[in-house]
MIDOSE-1310 file (N, C-alpha, C; in nm, 2 decimals, decimal comma, always signed):
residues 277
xxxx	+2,13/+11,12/+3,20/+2,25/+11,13/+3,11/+2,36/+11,21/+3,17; +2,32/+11,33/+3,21/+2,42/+11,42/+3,33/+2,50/+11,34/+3,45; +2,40/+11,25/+3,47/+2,46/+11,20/+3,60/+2,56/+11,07/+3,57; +2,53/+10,98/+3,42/+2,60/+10,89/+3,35/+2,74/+11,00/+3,31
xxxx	+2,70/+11,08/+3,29/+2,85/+11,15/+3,23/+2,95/+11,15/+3,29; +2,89/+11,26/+3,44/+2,99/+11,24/+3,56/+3,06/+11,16/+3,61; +2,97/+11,03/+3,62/+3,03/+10,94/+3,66/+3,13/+10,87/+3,61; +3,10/+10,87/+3,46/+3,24/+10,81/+3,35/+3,34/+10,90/+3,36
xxxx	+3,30/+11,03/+3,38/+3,42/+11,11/+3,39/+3,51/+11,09/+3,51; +3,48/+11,09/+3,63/+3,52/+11,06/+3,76/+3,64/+10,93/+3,79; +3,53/+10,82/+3,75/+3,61/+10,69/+3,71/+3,74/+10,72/+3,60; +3,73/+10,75/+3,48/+3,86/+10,83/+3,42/+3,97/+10,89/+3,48
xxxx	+3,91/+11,00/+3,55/+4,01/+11,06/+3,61/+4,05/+11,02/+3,73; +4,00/+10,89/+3,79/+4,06/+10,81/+3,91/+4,17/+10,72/+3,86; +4,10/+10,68/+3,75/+4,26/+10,58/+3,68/+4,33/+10,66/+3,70; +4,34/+10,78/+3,58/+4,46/+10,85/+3,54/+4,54/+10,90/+3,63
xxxx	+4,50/+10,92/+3,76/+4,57/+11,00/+3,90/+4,61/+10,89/+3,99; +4,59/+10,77/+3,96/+4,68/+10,67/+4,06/+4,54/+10,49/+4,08; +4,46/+10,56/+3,98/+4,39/+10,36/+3,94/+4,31/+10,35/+4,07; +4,21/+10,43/+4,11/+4,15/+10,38/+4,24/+4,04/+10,29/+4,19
xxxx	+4,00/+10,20/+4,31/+3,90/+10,09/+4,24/+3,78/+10,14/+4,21; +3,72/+10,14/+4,05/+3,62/+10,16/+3,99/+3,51/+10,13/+4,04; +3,44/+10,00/+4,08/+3,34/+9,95/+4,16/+3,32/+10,05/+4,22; +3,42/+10,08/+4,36/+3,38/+10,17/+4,49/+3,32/+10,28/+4,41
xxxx	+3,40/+10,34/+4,36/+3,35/+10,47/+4,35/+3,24/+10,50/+4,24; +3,19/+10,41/+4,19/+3,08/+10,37/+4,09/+2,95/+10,41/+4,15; +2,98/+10,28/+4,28/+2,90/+10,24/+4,40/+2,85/+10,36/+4,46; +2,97/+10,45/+4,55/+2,92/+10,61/+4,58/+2,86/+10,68/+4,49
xxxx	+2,88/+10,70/+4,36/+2,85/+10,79/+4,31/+2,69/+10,76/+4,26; +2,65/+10,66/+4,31/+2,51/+10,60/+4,28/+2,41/+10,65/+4,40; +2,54/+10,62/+4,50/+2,43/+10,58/+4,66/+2,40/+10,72/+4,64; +2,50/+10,84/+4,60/+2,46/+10,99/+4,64/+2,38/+11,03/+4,52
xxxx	+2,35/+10,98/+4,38/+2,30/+11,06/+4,28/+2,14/+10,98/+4,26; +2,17/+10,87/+4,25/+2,03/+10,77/+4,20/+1,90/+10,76/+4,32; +1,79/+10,80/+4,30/+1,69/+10,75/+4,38/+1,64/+10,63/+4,33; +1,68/+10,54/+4,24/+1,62/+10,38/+4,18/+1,62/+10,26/+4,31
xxxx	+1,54/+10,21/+4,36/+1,60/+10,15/+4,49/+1,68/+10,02/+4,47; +1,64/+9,99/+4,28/+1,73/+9,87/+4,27/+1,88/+9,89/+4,24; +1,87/+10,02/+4,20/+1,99/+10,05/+4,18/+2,09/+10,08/+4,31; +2,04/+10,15/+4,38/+2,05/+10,11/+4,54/+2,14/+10,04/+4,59
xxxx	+2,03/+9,89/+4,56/+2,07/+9,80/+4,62/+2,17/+9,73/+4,57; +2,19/+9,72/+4,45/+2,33/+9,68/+4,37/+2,47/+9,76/+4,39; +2,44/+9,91/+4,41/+2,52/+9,95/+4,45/+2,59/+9,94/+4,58; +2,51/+9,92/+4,68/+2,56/+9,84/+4,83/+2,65/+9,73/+4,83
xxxx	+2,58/+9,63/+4,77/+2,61/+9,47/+4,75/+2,74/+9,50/+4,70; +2,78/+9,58/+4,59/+2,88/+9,60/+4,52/+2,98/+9,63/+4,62; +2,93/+9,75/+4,72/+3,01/+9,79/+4,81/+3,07/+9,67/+4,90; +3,00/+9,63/+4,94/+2,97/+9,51/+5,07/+3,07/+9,40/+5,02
xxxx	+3,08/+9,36/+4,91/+3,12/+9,26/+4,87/+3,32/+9,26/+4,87; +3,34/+9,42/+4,86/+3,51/+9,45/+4,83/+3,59/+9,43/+4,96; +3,49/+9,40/+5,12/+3,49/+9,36/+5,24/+3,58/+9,19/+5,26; +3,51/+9,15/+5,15/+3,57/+9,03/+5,15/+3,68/+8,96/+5,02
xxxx	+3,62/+9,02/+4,93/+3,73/+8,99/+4,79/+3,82/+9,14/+4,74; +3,80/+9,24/+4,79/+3,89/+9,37/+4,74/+4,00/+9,36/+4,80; +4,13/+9,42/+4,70/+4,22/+9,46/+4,75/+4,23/+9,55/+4,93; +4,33/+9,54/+4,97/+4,31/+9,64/+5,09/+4,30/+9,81/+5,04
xxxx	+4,37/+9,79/+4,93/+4,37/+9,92/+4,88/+4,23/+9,95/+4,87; +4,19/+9,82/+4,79/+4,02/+9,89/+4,78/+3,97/+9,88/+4,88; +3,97/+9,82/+4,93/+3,86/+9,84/+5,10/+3,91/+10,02/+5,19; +4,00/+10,04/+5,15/+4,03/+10,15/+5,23/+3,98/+10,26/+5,16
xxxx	+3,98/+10,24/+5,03/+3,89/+10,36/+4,98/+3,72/+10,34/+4,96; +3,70/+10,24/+4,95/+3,58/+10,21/+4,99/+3,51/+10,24/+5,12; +3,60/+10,22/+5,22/+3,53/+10,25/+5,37/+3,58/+10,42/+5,35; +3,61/+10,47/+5,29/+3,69/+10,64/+5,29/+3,52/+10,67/+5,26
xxxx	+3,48/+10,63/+5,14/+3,33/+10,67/+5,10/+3,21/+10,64/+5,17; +3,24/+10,52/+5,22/+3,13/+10,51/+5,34/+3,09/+10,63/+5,42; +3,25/+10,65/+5,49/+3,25/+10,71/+5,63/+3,21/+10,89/+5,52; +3,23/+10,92/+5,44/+3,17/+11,03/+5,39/+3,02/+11,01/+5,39
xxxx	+3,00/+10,93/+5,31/+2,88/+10,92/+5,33/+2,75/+10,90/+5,41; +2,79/+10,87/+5,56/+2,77/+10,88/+5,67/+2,75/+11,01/+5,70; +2,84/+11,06/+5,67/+2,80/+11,18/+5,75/+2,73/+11,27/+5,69; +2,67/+11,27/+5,53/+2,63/+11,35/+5,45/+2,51/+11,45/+5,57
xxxx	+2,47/+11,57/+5,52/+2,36/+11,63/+5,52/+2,23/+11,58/+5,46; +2,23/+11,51/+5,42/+2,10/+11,40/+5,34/+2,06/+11,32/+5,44; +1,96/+11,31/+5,52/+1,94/+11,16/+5,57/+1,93/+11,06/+5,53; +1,89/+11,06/+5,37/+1,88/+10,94/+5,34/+2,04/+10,87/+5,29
xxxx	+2,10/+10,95/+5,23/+2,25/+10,95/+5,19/+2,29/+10,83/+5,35; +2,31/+10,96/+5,47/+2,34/+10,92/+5,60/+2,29/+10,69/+5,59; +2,15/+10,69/+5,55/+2,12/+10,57/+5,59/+2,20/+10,42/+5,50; +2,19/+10,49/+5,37/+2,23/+10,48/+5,25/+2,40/+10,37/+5,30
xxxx	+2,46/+10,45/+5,37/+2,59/+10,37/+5,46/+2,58/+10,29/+5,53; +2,51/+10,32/+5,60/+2,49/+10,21/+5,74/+2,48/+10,05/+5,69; +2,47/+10,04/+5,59/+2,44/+9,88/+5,54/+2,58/+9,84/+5,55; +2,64/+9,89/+5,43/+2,77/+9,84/+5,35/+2,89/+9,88/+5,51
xxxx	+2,88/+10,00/+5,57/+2,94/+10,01/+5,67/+2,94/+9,93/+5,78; +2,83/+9,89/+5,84/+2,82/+9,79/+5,91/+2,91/+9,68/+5,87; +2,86/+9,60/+5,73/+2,92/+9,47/+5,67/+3,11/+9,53/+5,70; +3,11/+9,62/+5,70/+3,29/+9,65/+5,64/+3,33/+9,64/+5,76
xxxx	+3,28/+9,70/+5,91/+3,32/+9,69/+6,08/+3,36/+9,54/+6,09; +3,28/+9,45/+6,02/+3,29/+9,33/+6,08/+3,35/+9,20/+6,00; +3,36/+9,25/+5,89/+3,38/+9,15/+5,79/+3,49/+9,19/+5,73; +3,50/+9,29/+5,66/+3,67/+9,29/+5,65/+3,78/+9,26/+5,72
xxxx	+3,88/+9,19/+5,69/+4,03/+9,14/+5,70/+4,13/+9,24/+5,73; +4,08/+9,31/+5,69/+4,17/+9,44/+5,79/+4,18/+9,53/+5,87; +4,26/+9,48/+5,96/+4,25/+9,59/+6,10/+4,23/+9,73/+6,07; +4,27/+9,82/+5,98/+4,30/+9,94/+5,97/+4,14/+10,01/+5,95
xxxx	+4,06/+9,90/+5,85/+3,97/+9,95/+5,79/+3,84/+9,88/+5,89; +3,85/+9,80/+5,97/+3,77/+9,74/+6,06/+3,76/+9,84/+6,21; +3,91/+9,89/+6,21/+3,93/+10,01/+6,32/+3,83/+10,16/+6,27; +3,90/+10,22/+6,17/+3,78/+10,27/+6,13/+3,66/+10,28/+6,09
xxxx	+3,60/+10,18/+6,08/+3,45/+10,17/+6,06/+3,39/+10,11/+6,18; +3,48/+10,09/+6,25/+3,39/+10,02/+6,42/+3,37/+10,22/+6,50; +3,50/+10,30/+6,45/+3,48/+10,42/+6,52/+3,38/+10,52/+6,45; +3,29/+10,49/+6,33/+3,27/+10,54/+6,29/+3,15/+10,49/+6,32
xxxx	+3,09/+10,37/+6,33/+2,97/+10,34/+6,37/+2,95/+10,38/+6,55; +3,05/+10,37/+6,63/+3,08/+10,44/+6,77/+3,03/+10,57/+6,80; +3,09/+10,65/+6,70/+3,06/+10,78/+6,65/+2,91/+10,83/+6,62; +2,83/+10,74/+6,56/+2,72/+10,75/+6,51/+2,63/+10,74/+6,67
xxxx	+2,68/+10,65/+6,74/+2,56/+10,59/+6,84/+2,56/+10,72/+6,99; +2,72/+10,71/+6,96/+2,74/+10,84/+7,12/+2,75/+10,97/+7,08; +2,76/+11,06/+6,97/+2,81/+11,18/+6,96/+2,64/+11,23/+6,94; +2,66/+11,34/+7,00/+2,50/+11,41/+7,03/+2,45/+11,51/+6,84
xxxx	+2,51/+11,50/+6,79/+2,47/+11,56/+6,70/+2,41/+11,48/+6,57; +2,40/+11,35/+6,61/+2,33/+11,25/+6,50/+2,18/+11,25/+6,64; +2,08/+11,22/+6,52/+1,95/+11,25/+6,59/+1,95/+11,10/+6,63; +1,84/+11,10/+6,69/+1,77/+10,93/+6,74/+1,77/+10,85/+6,63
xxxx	+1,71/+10,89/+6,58/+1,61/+10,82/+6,48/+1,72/+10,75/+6,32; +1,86/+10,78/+6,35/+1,99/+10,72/+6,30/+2,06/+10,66/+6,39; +2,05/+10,70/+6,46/+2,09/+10,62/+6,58/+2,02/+10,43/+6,55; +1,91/+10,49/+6,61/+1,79/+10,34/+6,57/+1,84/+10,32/+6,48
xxxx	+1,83/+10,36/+6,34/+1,86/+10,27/+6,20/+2,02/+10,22/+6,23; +2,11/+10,28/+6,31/+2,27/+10,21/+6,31/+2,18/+10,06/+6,42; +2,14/+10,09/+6,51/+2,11/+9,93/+6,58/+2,03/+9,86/+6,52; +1,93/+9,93/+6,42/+1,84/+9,81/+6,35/+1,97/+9,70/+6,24
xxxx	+2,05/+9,81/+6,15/+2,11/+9,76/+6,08/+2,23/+9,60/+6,15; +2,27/+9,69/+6,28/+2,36/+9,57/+6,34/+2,27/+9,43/+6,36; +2,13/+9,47/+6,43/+2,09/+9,34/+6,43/+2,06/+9,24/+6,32; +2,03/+9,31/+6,23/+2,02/+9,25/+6,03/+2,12/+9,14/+6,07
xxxx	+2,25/+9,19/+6,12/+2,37/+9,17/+6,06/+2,38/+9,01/+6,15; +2,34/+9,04/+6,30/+2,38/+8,96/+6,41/+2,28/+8,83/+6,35; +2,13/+8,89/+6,29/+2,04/+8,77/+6,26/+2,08/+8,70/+6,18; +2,19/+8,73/+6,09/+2,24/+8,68/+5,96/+2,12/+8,68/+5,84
xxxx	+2,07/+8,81/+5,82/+1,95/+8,86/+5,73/+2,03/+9,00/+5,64; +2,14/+9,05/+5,70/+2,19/+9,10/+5,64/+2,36/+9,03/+5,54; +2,34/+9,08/+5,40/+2,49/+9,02/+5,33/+2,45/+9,07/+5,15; +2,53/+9,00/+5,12/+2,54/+8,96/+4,93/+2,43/+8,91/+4,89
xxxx	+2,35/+8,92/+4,76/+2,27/+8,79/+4,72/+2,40/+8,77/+4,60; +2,40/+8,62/+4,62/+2,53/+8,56/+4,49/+2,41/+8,44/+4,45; +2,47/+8,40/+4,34/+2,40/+8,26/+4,26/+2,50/+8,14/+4,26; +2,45/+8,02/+4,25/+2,52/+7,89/+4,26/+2,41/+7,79/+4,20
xxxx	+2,46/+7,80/+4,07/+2,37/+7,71/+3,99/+2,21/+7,73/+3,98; +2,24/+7,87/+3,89/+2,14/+7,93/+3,88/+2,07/+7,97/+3,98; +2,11/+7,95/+4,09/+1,97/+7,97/+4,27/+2,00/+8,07/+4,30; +1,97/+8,16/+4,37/+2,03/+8,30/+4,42/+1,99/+8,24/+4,60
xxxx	+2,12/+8,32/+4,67/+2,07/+8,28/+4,81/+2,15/+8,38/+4,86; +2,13/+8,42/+5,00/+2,23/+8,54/+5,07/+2,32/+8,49/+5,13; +2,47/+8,58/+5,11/+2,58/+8,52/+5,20/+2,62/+8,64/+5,29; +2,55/+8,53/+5,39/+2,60/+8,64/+5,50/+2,73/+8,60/+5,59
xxxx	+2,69/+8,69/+5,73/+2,86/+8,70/+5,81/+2,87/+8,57/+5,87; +2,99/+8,57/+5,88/+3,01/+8,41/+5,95/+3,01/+8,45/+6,14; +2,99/+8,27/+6,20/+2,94/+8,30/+6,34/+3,04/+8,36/+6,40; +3,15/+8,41/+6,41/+3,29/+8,49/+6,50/+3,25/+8,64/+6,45
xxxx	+3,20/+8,65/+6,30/+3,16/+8,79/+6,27/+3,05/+8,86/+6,36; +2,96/+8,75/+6,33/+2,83/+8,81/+6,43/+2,87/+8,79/+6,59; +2,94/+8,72/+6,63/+3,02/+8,75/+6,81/+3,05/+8,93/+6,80; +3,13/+8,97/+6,71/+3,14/+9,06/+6,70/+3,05/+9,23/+6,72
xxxx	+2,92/+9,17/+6,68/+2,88/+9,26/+6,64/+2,78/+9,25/+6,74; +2,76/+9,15/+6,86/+2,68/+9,16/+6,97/+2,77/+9,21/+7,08; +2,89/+9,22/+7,09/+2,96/+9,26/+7,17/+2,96/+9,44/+7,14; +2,95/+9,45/+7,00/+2,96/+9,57/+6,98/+2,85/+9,70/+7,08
xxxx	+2,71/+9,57/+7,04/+2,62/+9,64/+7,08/+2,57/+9,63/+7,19; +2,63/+9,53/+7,29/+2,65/+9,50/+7,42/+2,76/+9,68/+7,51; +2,86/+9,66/+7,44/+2,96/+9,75/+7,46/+2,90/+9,95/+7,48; +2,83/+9,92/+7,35/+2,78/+10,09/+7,34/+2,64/+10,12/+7,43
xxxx	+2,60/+10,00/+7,46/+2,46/+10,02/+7,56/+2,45/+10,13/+7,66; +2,57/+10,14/+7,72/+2,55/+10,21/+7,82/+2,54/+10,38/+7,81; +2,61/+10,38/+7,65/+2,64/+10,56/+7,59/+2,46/+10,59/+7,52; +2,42/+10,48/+7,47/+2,28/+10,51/+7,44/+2,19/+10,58/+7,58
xxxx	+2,08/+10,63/+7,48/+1,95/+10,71/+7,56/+1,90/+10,60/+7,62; +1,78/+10,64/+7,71/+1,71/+10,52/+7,76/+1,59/+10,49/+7,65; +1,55/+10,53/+7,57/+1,48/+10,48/+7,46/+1,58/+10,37/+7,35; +1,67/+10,38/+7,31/+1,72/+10,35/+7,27/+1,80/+10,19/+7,32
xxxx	+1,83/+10,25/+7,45/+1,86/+10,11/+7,57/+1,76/+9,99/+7,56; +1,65/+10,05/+7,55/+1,45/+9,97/+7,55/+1,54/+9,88/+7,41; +1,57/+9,97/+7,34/+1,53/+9,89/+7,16/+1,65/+9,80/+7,18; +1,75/+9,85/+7,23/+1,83/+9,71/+7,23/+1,81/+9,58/+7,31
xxxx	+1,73/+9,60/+7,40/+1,70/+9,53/+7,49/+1,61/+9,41/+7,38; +1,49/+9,45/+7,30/+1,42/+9,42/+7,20/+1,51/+9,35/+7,13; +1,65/+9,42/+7,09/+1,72/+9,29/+7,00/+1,78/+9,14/+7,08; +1,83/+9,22/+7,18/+1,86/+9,12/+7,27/+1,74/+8,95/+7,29
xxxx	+1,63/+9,03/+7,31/+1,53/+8,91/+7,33/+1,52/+8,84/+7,22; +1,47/+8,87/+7,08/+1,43/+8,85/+6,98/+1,58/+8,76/+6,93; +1,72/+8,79/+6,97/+1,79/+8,68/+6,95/+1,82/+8,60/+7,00; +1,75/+8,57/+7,14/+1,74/+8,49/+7,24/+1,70/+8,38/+7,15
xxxx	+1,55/+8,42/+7,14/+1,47/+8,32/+7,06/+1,48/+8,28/+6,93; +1,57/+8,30/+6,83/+1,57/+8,34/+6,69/+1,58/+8,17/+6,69; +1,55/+8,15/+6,54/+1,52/+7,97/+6,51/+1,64/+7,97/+6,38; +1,69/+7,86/+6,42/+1,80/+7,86/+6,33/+1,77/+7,80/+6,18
xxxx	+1,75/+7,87/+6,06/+1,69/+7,83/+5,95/+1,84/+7,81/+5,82; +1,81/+7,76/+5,69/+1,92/+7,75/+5,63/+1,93/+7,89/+5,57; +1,84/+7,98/+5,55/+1,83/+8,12/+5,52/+1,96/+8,22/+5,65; +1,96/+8,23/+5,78/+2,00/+8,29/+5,87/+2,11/+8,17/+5,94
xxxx	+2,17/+8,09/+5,86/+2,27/+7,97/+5,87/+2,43/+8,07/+5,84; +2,53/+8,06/+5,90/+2,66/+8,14/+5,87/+2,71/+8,04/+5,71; +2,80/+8,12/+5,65/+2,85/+8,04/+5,56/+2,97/+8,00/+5,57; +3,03/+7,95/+5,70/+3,12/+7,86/+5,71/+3,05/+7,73/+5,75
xxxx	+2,94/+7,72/+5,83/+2,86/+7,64/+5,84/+2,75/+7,52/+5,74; +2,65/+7,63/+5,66/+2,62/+7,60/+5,54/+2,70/+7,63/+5,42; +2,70/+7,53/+5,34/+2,80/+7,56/+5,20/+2,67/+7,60/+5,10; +2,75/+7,62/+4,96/+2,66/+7,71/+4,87/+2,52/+7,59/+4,82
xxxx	+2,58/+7,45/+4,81/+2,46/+7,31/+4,78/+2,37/+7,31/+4,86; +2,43/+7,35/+5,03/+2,31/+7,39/+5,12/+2,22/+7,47/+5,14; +2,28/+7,60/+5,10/+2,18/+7,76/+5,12/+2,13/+7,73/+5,00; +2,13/+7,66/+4,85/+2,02/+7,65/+4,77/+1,96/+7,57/+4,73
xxxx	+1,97/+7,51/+4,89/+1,88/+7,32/+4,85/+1,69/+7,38/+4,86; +1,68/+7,32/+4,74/+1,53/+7,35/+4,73/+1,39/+7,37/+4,91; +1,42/+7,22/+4,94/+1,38/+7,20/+5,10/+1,41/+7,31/+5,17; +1,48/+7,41/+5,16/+1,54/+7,45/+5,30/+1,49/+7,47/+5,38
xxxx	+1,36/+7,48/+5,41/+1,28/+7,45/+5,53/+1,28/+7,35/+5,64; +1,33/+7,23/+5,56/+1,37/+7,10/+5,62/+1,46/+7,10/+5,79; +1,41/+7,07/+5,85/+1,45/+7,14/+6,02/+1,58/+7,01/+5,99; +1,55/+6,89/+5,91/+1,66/+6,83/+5,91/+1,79/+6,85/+5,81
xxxx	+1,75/+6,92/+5,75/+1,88/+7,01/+5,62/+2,00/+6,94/+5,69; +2,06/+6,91/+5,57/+2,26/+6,91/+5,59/+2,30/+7,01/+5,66; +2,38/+7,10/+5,80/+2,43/+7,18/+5,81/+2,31/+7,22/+5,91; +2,17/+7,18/+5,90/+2,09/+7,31/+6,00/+2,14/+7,28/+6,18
xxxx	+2,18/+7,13/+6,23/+2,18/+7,10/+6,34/+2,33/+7,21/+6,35; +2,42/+7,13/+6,33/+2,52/+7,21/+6,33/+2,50/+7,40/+6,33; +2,40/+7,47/+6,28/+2,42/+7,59/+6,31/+2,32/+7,59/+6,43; +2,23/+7,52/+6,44/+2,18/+7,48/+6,55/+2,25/+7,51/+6,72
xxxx	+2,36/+7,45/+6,72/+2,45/+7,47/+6,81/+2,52/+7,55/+6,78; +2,61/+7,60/+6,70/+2,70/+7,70/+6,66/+2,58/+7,83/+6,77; +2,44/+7,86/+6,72/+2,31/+7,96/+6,76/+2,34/+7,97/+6,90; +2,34/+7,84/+6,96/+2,32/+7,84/+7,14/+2,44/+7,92/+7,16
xxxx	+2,56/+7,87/+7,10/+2,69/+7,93/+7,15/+2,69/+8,04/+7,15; +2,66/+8,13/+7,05/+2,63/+8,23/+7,03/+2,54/+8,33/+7,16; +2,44/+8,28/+7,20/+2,30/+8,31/+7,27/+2,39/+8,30/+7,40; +2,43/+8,21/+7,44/+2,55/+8,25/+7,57/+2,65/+8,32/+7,60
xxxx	+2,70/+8,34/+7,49/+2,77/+8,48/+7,43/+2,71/+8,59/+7,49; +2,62/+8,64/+7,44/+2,51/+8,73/+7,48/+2,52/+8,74/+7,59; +2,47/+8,63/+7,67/+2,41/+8,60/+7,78/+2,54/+8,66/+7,89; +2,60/+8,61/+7,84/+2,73/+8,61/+7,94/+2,78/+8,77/+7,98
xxxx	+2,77/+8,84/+7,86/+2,83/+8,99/+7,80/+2,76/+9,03/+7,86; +2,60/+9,00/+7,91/+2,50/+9,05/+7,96/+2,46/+9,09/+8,10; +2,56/+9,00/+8,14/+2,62/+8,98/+8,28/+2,68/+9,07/+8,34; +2,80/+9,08/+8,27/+2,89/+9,16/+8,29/+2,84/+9,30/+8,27
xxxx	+2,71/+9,37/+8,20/+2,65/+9,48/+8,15/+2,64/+9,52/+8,30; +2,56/+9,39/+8,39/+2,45/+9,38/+8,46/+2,57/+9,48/+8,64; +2,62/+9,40/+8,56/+2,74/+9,43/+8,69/+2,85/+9,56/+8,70; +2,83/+9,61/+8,58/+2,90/+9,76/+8,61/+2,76/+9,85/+8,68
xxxx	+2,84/+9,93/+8,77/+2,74/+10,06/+8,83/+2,70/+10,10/+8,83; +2,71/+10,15/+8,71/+2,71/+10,30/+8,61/+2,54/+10,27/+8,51; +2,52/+10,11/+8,54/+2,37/+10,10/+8,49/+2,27/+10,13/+8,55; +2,19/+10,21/+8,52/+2,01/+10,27/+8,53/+1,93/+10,17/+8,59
xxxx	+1,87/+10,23/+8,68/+1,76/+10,09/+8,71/+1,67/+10,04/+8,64; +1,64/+10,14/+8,54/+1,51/+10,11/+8,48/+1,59/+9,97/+8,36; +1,72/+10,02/+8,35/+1,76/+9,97/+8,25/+1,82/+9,79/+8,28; +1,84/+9,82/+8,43/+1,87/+9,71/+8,48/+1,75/+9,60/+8,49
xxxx	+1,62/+9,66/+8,49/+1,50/+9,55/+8,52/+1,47/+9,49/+8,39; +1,49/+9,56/+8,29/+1,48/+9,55/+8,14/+1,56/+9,44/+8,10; +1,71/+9,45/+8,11/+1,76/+9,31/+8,12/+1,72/+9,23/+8,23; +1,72/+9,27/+8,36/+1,62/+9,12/+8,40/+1,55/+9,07/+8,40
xxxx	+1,44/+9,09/+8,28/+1,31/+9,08/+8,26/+1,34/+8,92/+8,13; +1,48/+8,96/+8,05/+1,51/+8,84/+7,96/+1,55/+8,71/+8,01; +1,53/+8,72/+8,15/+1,50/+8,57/+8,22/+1,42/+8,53/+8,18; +1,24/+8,61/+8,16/+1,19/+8,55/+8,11/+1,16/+8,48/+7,99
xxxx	+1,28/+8,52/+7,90/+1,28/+8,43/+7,75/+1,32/+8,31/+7,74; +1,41/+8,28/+7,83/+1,47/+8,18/+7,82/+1,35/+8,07/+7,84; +1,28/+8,08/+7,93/+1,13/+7,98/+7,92/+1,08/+7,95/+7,80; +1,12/+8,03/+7,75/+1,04/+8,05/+7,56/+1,14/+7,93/+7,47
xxxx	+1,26/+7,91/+7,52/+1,33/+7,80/+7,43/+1,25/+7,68/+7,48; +1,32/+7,58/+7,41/+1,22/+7,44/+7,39/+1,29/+7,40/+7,44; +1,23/+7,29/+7,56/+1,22/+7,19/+7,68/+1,36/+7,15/+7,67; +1,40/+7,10/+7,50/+1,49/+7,01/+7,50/+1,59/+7,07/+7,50
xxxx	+1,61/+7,18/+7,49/+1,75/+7,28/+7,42/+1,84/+7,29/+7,57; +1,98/+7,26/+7,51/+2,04/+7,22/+7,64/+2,10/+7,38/+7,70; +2,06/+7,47/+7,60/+2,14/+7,61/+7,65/+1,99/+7,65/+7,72; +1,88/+7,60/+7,70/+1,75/+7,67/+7,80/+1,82/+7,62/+7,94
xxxx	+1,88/+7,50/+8,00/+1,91/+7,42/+8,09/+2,06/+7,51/+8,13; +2,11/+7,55/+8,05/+2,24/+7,62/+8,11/+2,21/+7,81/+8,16; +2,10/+7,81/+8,05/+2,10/+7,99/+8,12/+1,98/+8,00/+8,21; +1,88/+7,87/+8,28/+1,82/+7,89/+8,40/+1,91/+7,84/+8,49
xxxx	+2,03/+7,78/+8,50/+2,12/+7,76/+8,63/+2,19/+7,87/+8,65; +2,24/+7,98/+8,50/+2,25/+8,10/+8,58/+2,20/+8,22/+8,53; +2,13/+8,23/+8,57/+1,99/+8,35/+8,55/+2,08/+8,52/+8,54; +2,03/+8,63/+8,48/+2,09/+8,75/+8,49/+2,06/+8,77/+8,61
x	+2,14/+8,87/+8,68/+2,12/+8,90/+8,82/+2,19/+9,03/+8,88
């Protein structure tokens, strides 16, 4: 009841002093007070979502709470961000607020005073994001399904993690390497489908398992493009100086995944003609 109070009271006095968006600050005042995990999770989504339909006004104070929240003295507070913050680096429409949440996730992975073990949960979260397993759950005709980032969003966010490799530990380097592979191989389903790709009749077609689904070929290929994306970024990892040996055999070891794609797949055929090196 103490903590319902506050909260109404806060929201009040955010109208009366200039109308900040209610949601947001609903949303924080949950992530820092409530241990409920559904409540949690509603609270995130809520966040997550102002990325794409909020005012700029509200995304800017939304990502203001994030990046507090980030830094709390709580760890769990600290992890509590990393969702909705991630979603805002990459998915928001605004440079201002996509600037500061790319530096703030930057921040998290190279500055010595966040431990490992946040560190890992900022790359676990990115990869959620690149798998397209992280987003919204929304409904469309009664179905609930997840909407996640579209395929230019996720380019984004492998580049991201391409980019910071080199400021990581070598433990850390390992685990990226781990996402690296695992999205080598990843199988393109109507669940982990982008939603410019799949529309909402598609992500809640009963079948979706169906390898022949409306939309799954098409993300099918959209996937490869992507996987050479990687591949390519990976290249260029391979070729600055300033990379570790150990860390160098570790990517050249994801030559051997590419064997792992099927016979037929015409990007298995394009990244054994040029192998990491």
């Amino acid at each position: 009841m103490k903590t319902l109070k506050i909260t109404l009271l806060l929201i009040l006095l955010c109208g009366f002093f200039g109308g900040c968006n209610p949601t947001g600050l609903r949303s924080y005042i949950v992530l820092t007070t409530s241990k409920n995990p559904q409540d949690q999770r509603e609270a995130t989504e809520e966040l997550m979502r102002l990325a794409r339909e909020g005012s700029i006004v509200d995304q800017i104070k939304a990502e203001g709470h994030l990046r507090q929240l980030s830094q709390s003295a709580i760890t769990e507070q600290q992890e509590l961000a990393l969702k909705p913050l991630v979603w805002f680096t990459f998915v928001s429409d605004d440079g201002y607020v996509q600037e500061r949440s790319l530096a703030r996730l930057q921040g998290i992975l190279t500055h010595q005073e966040w431990s490992e073990a946040y560190k890992l949960k900022t790359i676990v979260e990115v990869s959620e994001f690149i798998f397209g397993r992280l987003g919204t759950t929304e409904e469309f005709k009664n179905k609930k399904y997840l909407a996640n980032a579209e395929s230019s969003e996720r380019l984004s966010a492998i580049k991201f993690l391409v980019n910071a490799y080199l400021d990581l530990s070598s433990k850390l380097q390992q685990d990226s390497v781990g996402v690296f592979s695992r999205f080598l191989t990843l199988e393109p389903t109507i669940q982990n489908c982008p939603r410019e790709i799949c529309n909402l009749e598609t992500k809640t077609f009963e079948d979706s398992q169906n390898e022949n689904t409306l939309g799954i070929q098409d993300w099918n290929l959209a996937l490869e493009h992507l996987k050479l994306d990687l591949w390519v970024n990976l290249q260029s990892l391979l070729d600055d100086s300033r990379l570790p040996k150990q860390s160098r055999d570790s990517l050249l070891a994801l030559n051997e995944e590419v064997m792992k794609l099927p016979l037929s797949s015409e990007l298995r055929d394009k990244l054994l003609n040029q192998p990491l090196e």
